[in-house]
N, C-alpha and C positions, 0 to 999 in steps of 0.2 A: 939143872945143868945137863941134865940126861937127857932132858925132852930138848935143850936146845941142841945138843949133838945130834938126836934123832932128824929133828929137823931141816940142820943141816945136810946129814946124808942123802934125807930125801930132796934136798934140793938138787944135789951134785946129780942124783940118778936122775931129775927133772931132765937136768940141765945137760946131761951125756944123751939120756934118750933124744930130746927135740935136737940136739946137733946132729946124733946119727938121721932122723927122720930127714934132715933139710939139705941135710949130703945126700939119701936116695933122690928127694924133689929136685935137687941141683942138677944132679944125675939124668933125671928121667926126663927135665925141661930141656937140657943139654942135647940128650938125644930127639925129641920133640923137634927142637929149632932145626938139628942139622937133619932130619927128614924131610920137613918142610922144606929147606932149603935144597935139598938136594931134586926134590920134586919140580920145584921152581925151578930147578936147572936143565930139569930133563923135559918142562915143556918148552922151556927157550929154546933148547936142542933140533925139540923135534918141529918148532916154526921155521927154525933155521938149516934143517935138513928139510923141508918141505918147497920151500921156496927158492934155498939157492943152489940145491944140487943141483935141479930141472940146469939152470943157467951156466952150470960149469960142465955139466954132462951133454954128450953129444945126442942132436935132436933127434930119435928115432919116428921113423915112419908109423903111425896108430895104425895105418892099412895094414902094412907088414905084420902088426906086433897083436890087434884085435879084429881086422877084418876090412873090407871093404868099405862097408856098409853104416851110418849113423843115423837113428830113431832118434830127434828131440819131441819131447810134448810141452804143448804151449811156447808153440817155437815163432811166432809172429812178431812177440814187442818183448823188450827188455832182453833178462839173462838169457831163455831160450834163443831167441834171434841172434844173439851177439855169440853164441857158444856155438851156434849151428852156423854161423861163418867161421869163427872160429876153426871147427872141425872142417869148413870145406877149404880152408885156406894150406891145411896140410895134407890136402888131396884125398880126407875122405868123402863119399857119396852121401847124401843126405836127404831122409826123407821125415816130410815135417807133419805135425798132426797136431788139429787146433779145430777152433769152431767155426774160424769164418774163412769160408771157403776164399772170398774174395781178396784175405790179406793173405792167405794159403798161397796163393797163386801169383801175388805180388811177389811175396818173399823169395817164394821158389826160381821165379823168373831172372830174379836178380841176384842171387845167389851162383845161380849156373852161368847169367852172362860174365860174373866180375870172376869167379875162380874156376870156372871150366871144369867143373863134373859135373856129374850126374845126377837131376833132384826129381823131386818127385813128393806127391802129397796128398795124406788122409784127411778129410774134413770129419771129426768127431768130436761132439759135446760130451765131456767125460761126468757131466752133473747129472744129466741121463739115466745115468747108472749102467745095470750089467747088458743092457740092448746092445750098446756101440760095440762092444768087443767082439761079436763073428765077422762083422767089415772089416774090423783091423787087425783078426786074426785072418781072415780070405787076402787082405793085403801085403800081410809080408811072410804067405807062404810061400811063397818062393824067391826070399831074401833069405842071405845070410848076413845077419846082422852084426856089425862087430861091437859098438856101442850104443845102448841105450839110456838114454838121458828123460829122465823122469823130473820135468822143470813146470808141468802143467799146475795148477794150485790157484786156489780162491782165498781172501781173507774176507774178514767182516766190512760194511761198509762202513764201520764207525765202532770203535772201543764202547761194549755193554756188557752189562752183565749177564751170565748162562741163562738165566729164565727168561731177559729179556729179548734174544736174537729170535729172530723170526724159524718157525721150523720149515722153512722152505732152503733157509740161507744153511741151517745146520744138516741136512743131509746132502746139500751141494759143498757143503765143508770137507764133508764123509765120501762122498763120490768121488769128486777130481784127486782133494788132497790124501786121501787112503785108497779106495780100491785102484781108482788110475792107475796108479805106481805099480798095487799089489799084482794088480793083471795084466799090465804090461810085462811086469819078470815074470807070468805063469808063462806068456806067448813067447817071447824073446829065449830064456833060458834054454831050455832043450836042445833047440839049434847049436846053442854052444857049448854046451856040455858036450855035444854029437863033435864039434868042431876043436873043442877042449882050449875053446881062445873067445878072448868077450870081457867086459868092461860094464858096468853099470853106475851109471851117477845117477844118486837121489839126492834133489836138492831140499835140503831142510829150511832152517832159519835160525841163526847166529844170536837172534833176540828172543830164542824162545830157549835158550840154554840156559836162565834161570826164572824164575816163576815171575808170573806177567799177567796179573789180574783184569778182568774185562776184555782178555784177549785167549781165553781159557779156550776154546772148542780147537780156534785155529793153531796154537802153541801145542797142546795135546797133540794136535794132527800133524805135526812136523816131529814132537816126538819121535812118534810112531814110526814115522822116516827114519828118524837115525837107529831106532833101534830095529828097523826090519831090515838097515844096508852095515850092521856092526855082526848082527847072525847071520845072513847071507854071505856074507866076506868069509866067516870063519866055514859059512857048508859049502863054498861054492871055491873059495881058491886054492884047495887041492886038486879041483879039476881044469885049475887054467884059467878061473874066472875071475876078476877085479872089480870090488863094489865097493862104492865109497859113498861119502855123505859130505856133500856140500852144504856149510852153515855161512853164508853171506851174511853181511849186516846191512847197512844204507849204502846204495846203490843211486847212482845221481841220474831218474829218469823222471818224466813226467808226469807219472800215476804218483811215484813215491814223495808226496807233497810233508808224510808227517813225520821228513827228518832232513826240512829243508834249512833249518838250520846247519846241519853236515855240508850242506851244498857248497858253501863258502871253503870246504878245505878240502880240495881233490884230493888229498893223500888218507883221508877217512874215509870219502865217498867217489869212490870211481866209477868211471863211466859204464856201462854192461858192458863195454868192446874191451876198455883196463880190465875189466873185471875178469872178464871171459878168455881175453889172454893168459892171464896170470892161472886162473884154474885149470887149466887145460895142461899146466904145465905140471902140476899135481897129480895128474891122473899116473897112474900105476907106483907112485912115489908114496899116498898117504892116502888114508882108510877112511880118515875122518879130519876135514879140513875146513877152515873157512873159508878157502882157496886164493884170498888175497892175503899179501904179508902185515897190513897195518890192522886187517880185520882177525888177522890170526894173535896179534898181540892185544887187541881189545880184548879177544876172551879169553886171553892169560889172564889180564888185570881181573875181568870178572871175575874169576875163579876163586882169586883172591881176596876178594870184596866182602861183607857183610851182603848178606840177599838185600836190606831196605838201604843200602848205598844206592845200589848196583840200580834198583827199581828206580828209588829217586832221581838217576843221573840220566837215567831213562827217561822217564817222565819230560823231565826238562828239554834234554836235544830233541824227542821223536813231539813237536809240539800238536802232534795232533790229538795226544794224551790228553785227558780232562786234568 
């Protein structure tokens, strides 16, 4: 009888302890969920302060607010071209810097006929390496630059693996898509630290915000963007300076063939000219953006995804995926 009393008591203390243990788990799950969710709330926030305040807010002049003057690289085809009219349509000046002189000079021409300013333009192969940068530092010494747009960048010509990309393709990866940018803000910055007004966009990639195999050198190298325009932001906008990171996703141009499935829904895949309207509206409003509103709610959803979802769904739309 003694042993079954014993037993019973140790039951009842079983059976008190796991209740207390599963009220802290209730507890701690409770608080878990309303983080998460609160988190979830605050990037919905900040898509929707990114994108609709530009639209409710009065349009301020960039010449007034960062300077005269706008640097795009790799400003011939696609996002560069569409952001550097863009910029000239709200009357700043614009000088473009790419490698073919001849689409240099197209662009330029037409640019200044349709918005009437002022263009002008560097022919520089950023794959080269550190040669091109005393031309383009001799050319915009006597510019006061108000934005800089760092949109110049190379991908692989085909999804492979690290060992098997060519080492010619992997320091043209490192050239354009890392020092380009780096030595552009070593040239640019000063002038506006001196001027205490200036703007910087590095465009990243939207698709390299969670891991993306066989796509490893070029993903790393847009890393490297967002994280060299998230510490520049915090050393540089005490002094009046604005640097942000543009993560774009599929974009409906003609090189962009491996997310032509997108193509069919212009509210995923905007034109570079959508596109490039919409970012520009973002400039001084958000630090780090995907600069269009449907591409800023895909990487909400990402964020939220298991990583081999996220790759998966990847895989599938961007078909030029193995």
């Amino acid at each position: 009888m003694a042993a079954v009393d014993s037993f019973h008591l140790l039951y009842q203390e079983i059976a008190r302890s796991c209740h207390h243990q599963v009220e802290i788990l209730t507890v701690v799950g409770a608080c878990y969920v309303s983080w998460k969710g609160l988190c979830l709330l605050c990037d919905c926030y900040n898509v929707l302060r990114s994108h609709i305040n530009p639209l409710l807010l009065h349009r301020t002049s960039l010449a007034n607010k960062y300077g005269e003057w706008a640097v795009v690289t790799g400003a011939t085809d696609g996002i560069g071209k569409a952001y550097a009219e863009e910029l000239a349509s709200r009357g700043m000046n614009i000088i473009l810097i790419s490698r073919n002189r001849e689409k240099l000079q197209r662009v330029s021409e037409a640019i200044a006929a349709k918005y009437g300013v002022q263009t002008s333009f560097i022919e520089a192969d950023f794959s080269k390496g550190r040669e091109v940068f005393p031309a383009i530092r001799d050319g915009l010494k006597h510019v006061d630059v108000g934005i800089l747009v760092n949109n110049a960048g190379v991908l692989y010509d085909y999804p492979e693996r690290v060992t098997e990309v060519p080492e010619d393709k992997v320091w043209e990866i490192i050239n354009v898509n890392i020092a380009a940018a780096t030595m552009m803000v070593h040239i640019v910055v000063p002038g506006m630290v001196q001027r205490k007004k200036g703007a910087i966009v590095n465009v990243a990639c939207g698709t390299c915000y969670k891991s993306n195999p066989q796509l490893t050198i070029y993903c790393a190298s847009k890393v490297y963007l967002d994280r060299l325009s998230r510490d520049l932001h915090l050393e540089l906008s005490p002094k009046g300076i604005f640097v942000q990171t543009l993560m774009p996703l599929c974009i409906a141009t003609k090189s962009m063939t491996s997310c032509r499935k997108l193509h069919r829904f212009p509210i995923l895949a905007p034109t570079p000219e959508t596109y490039a309207r919409h970012a520009v509206q973002t400039l001084g409003v958000s630090s780090r953006t995907a600069g269009y509103w449907a591409h800023s709610f895909q990487l909400v959803v990402a964020q939220w995804i298991p990583r081999w979802m996220c790759w998966s769904l990847g895989r599938f739309l961007y078909s030029a995926y193995p």
